[in-house]
N, C-alpha and C positions, 0 to 999 in steps of 0.2 A: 811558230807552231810548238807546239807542246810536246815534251818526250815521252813516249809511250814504253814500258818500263817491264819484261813478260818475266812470271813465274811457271818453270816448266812444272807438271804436275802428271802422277799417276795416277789414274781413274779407281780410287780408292776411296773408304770412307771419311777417312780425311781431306779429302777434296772435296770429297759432298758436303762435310760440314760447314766449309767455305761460303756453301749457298746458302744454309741453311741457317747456319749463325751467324750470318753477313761479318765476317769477322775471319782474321789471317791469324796464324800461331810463330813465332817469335822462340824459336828455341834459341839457349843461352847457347854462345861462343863455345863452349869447351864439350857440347854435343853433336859438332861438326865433324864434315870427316877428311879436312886436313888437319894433321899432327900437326902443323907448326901452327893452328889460327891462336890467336892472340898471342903467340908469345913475345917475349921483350929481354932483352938486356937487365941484367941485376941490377938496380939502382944503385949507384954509386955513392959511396959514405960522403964525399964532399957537397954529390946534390941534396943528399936528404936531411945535410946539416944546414945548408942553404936554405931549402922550403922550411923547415921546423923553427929555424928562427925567425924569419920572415913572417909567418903567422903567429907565435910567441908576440913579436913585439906588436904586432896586428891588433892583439885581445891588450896587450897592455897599454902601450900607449892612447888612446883613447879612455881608459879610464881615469890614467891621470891627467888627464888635459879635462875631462868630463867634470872631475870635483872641484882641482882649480878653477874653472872657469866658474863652478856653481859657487865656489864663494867667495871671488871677487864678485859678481852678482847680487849678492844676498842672499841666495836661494835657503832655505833652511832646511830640505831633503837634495839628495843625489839617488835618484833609481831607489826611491823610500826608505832611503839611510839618512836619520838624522845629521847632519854638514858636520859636526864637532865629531860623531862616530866615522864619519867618512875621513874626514881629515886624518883620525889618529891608523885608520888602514893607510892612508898614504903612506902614512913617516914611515910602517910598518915595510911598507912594497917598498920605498925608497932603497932600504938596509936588505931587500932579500937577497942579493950575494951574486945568483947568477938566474938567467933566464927560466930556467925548468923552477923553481925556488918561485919566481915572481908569476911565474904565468898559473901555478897551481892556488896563486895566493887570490889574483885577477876570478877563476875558477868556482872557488869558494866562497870570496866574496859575491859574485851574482848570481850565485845557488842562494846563497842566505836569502840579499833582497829582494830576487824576484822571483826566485821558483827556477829559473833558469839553469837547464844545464848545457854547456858549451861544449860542443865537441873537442878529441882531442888529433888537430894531424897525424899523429904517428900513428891509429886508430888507421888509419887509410891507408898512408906508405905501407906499414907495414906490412898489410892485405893487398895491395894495389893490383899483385897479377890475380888473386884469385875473383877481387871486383871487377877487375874486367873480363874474364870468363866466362860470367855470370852476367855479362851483357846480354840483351836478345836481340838476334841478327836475323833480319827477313832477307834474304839474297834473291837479286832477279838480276837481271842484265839484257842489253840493249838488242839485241840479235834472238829470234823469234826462230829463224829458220837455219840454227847451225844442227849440222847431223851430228859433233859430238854430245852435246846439250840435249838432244833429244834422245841419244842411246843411254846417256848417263843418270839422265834425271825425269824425260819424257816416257821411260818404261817401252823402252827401245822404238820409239815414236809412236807405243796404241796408245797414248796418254795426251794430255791437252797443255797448253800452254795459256797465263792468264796473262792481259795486257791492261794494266794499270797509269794513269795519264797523268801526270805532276801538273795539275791545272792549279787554277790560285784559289790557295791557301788548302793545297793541300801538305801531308810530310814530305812528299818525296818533292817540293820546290823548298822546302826548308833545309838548309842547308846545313845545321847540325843532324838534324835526323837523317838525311839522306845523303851519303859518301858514297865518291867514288872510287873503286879499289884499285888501288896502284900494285904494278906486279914489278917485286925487286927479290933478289936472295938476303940480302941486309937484313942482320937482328934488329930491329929500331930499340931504341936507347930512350931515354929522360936525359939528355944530357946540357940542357939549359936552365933559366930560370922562367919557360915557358910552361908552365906548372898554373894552370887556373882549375879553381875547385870554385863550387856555386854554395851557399849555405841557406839550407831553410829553417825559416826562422821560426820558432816556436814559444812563443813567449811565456817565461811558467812553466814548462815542458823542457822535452830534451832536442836541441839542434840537429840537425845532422847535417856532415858536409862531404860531398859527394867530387865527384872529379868533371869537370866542365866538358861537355859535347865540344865546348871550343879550342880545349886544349889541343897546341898543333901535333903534340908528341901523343897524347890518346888516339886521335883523327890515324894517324900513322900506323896508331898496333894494330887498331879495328878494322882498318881497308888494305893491310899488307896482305900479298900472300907473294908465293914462289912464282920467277917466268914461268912454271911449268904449266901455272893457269890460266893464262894469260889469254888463249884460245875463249875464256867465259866473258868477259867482257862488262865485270859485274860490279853493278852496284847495291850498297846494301843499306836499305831501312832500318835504323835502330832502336832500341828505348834501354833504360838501367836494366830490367830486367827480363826474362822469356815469360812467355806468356800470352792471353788473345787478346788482340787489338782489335780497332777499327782498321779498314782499307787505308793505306796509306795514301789511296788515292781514284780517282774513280772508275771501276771495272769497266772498257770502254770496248776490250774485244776478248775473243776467244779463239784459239787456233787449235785444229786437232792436226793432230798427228797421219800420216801418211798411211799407217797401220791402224788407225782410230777407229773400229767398229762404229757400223752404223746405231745401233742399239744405245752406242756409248754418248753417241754424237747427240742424235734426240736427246737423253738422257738430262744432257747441260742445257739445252736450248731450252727442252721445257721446263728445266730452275728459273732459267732467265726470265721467260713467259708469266711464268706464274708469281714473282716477284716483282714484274713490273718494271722490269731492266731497259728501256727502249730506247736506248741509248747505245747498248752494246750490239756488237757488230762481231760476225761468223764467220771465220775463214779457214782453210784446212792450207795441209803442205801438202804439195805434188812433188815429185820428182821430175828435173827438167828433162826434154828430147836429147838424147843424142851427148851426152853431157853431166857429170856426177855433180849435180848442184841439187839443191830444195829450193823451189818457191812457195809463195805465199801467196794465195790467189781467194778472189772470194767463194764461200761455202753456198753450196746449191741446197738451199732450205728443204725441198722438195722432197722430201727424205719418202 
């Protein structure tokens, strides 16, 4: 069965635009309101001497294995450099002394040939906390019917709760986009060479190389937070940036709140009505007999 995935929500205008622009809002990491979301550990000089050579020999090696190979070949161009042109940038790169020296030379040469300009790692590291930041985080979690969730984020439960299904192929069954957050006090670190960045390619244009949804040590920053949240149960939709998306997945219920005016309650059902939602299903919280619990029970349309 498929996990059903609720965004608590207050009966505001930005809930209505919800319905309206069929579309969720994705604010960036550093406009959340724990102090500690994304932070990380300083990057250590030995890892970021690690990664920067690693990708150095990355862009070089391949070129000179690229022109060798093209004239033992015959080939008479290398990436639209005449092969004798090409050759005497070899001899050129061979003698550059040390990595920074050879990888600016790798650089320039496929600016010349192709128009291409090749990013630079350090371009990243050295930004790294402020690009993850600048992530955008859709936060929802598992539990529909907790009463702190509802006072904290339900608008002390007159507000509604949206239930989103991770059916196939939606983001929330993708599993870079959709994390589950683990709750530790630990600052998370880069402290391996588990460092994967993705590169789009642009050929003629300018690169850019961004930091892998796969990386285990990214996955780490974006889903930490303190035991003290642990109570939320949350998982969190991602993308690079904040901003409106599509549904991460398909709006399959709605729950109001226990204090949810009836006014407010029509108000979503007939969104749903008139967009043709009939799939999505009604339900409110009660408060149980005899007992300081919330249930979950279905909603009497009969308004």
């Amino acid at each position: 069965m498929n996990k059903i995935l609720y965004k608590y929500r207050s009966d505001n205008e930005n809930t209505e635009k919800i319905f309206k622009n069929k579309k969720v809002w994705l604010p960036s990491a550093q406009t959340l309101n724990d102090v500690f979301e994304c932070e990380m550990q300083p990057i250590r000089e030995s890892f970021y001497k690690k990664v920067l050579e690693f990708n150095q020999q990355s862009k070089i090696v391949p070129i000179i294995i690229g022109i060798q190979r093209a004239t033992r070949s015959g080939q008479k161009h290398f990436m639209g450099c005449p092969i004798k042109e090409a050759n005497r940038f070899l001899d050129k790169l061979i003698l550059a002394g040390n990595l920074d020296n050879a990888e600016k030379m790798v650089r320039d040469f496929v600016f010349k040939t192709t128009g291409t300009k090749l990013t630079d790692i350090r371009n990243l590291l050295d930004n790294l906390q402020s690009k993850i930041k600048r992530t955008g985080i859709f936060s929802l979690t598992e539990d529909c019917d907790n009463e702190l969730m509802w006072a904290h984020y339900g608008d002390s439960s007159k507000g509604l709760a949206l239930g989103f299904e991770s059916a196939d192929g939606s983001k929330l069954l993708n599993s870079k986009r959709c994390i589950k957050v683990e709750y530790s006090n630990e600052m998370p670190d880069f402290s391996d060479m588990n460092f994967m960045v993705e590169m789009d390619m642009n050929f003629g244009g300018i690169n850019k190389t961004k930091l892998s949804f796969d990386d285990p040590t990214f996955r780490r920053i974006i889903s930490n937070k303190t035991l003290n949240w642990d109570y939320e149960k949350e998982w969190r939709y991602v993308e690079e940036e904040s901003g409106e998306y599509d549904f991460p997945g398909p709006l399959v219920e709605i729950v109001f709140g226990c204090r949810c005016q009836p006014e407010v309650r029509q108000k979503y059902i007939n969104y749903v009505r008139e967009i043709g939602w009939n799939n999505v299903k009604f339900f409110e919280i009660k408060l149980a007999a005899n007992v300081k619990k919330m249930e979950k029970i279905p909603l009497n349309e009969s308004l």
